[in-house]
N, C-alpha and C positions, 0 to 999 in steps of 0.2 A: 161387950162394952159398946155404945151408943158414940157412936162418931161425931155424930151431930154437933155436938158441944165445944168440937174443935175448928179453927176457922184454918183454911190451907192457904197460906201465903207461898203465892206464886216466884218468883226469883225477877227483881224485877232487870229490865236490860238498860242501856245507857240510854241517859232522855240527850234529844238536839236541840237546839237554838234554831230559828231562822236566821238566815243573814240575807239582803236584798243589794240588788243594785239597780241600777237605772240610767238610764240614757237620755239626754236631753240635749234637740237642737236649735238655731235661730234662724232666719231668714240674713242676716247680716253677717254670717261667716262663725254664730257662735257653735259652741260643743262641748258637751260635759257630761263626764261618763265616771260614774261611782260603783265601787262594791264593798260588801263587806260589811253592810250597817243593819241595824236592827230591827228596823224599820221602814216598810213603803214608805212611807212619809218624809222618815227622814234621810232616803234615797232620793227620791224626789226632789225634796226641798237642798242636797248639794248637788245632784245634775244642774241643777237650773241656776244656780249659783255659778258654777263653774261658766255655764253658757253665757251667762249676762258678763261674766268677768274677763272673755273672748272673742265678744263680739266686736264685730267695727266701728259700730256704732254705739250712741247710749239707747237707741230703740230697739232692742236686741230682738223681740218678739220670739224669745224663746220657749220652746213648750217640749215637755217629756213624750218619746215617743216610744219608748218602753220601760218596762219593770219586769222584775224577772226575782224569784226566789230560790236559795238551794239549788240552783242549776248554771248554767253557762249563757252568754251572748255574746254574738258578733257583730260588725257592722260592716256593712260592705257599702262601694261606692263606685258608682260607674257613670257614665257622663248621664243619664236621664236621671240622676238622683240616689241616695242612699236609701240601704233598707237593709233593716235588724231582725234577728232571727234567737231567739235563745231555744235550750235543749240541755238536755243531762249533761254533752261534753262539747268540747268548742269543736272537732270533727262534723260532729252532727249537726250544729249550727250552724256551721260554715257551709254547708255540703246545702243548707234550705236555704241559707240568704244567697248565695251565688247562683242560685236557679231560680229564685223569685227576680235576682238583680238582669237576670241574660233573658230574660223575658222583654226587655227594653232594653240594656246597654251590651253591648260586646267586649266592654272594656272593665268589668269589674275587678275589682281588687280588695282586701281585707285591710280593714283600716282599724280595726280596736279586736279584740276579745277580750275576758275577762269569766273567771267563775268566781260567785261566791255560795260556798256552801256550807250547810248549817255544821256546827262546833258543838262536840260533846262537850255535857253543861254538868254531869257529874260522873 
């Protein structure tokens, strides 16, 4: 018998979703930190929402300073400035933004985390 004529359906496994979030800051005191959505864009587009909505002034001059997918991010902040790190889990994120941050500050400390990771979709 000729096999040929039969096609072999493989088994298939669970498909994911992405899910993104994002981080967005101002020069006027704003901050706006999303997870969970579908989208860069429309991670992006409520970081930046949230920033202009916390800032002290109405010129917020806020801009995203990261995005991140199916994985983890932290922000850290130490008196020469903040800086964000994402990674598979917030351990490991933490463990790169706290080494980038004592590169300049002595005083860092963890100010957000967050994961968002992608959602079995069948």
């Amino acid at each position: 018998e000729d096999s040929s004529d039969y096609e072999s359906v493989e088994p298939r496994g669970p498909e994911w979703d992405t899910r993104w979030g994002a981080i967005a800051r101002g020069k006027a005191g704003g901050w706006g930190a999303v997870g969970d959505m579908l989208s860069e864009k429309s991670a992006a587009a409520a970081a930046l929402k949230q920033c202009k909505a916390t800032a002290s002034t109405k010129v917020a001059d806020c801009k995203v300073t990261i995005t991140y997918y199916n994985q983890c991010v932290v922000y850290v902040w130490g008196s020469a400035g903040g800086v964000s790190s994402s990674a598979i889990d917030i351990p490991t994120a933490n463990e790169r933004a706290m080494a980038r941050c004592r590169e300049t500050s002595s005083d860092c400390e963890l100010l957000y985390s967050n994961c968002s990771y992608g959602r079995q979709i069948n």
